[in-house]
C-alpha positions as CSV (number, residue, x, y, z in Angstrom):
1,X,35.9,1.5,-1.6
2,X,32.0,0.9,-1.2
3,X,29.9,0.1,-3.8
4,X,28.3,3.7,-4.0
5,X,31.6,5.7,-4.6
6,X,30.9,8.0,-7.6
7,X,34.2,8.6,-9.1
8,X,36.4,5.7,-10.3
9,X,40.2,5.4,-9.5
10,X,41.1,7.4,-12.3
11,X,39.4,10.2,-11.3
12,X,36.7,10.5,-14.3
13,X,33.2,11.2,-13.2
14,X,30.8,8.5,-12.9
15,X,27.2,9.3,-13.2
16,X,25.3,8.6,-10.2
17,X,22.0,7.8,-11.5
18,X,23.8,4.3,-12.6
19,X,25.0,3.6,-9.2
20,X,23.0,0.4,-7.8
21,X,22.5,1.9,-4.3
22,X,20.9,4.6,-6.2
23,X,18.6,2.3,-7.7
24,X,17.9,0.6,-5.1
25,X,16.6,4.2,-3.3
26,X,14.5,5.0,-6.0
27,X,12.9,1.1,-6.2
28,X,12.6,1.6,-2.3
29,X,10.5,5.2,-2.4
30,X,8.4,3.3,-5.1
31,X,7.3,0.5,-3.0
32,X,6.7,3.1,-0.6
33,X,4.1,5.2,-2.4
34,X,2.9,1.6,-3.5
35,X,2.6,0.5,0.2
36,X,0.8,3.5,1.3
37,X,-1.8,3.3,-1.3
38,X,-2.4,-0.8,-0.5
39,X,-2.6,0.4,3.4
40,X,-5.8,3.6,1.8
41,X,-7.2,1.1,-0.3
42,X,-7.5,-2.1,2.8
43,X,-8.5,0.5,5.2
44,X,-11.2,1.9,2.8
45,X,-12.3,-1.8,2.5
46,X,-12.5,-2.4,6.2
47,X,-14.8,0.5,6.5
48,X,-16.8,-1.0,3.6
49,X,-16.5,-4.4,5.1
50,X,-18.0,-3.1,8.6
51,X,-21.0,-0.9,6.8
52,X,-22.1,-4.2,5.1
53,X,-21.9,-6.1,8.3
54,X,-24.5,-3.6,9.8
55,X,-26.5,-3.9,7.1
56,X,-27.0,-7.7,7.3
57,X,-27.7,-7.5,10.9
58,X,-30.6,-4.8,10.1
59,X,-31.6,-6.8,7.3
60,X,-31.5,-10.0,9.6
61,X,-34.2,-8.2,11.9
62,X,-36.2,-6.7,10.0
63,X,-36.5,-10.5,8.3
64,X,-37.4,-11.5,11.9
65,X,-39.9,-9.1,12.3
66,X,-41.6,-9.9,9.1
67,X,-41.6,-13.4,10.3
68,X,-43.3,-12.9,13.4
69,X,-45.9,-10.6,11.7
70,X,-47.3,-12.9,9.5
């Protein structure tokens, strides 16, 4: 028999919620949800990342232009 059978060989009901490949379906849809967030947050951050990056380069010539002003 494989390990998710549901009823034992006496015939009495065995809840399902307790069966490990169960558990292991419901630990797996967790990650999931888990996974997709980390993926939202790291591709919030690259957008952050790449905004900053702009920013030093306009900062970096508007220091160069102050330089050659004075």
């Amino acid at each position: 028999m494989t390990q998710n059978y549901t009823a034992n060989q006496t015939g009495n009901w065995k809840n399902h919620e307790d069966d490990p490949m169960e558990q292991m379906r419901r630990t797996l849809l967790a990650k999931e949800d888990t996974i997709s967030i980390l993926k939202r947050q790291i591709k919030e951050e690259n957008k952050e990342k790449y905004s900053l990056y702009k920013r030093v380069v306009e900062l970096n010539a508007e220091i160069e232009m102050l330089k050659n002003s004075l």
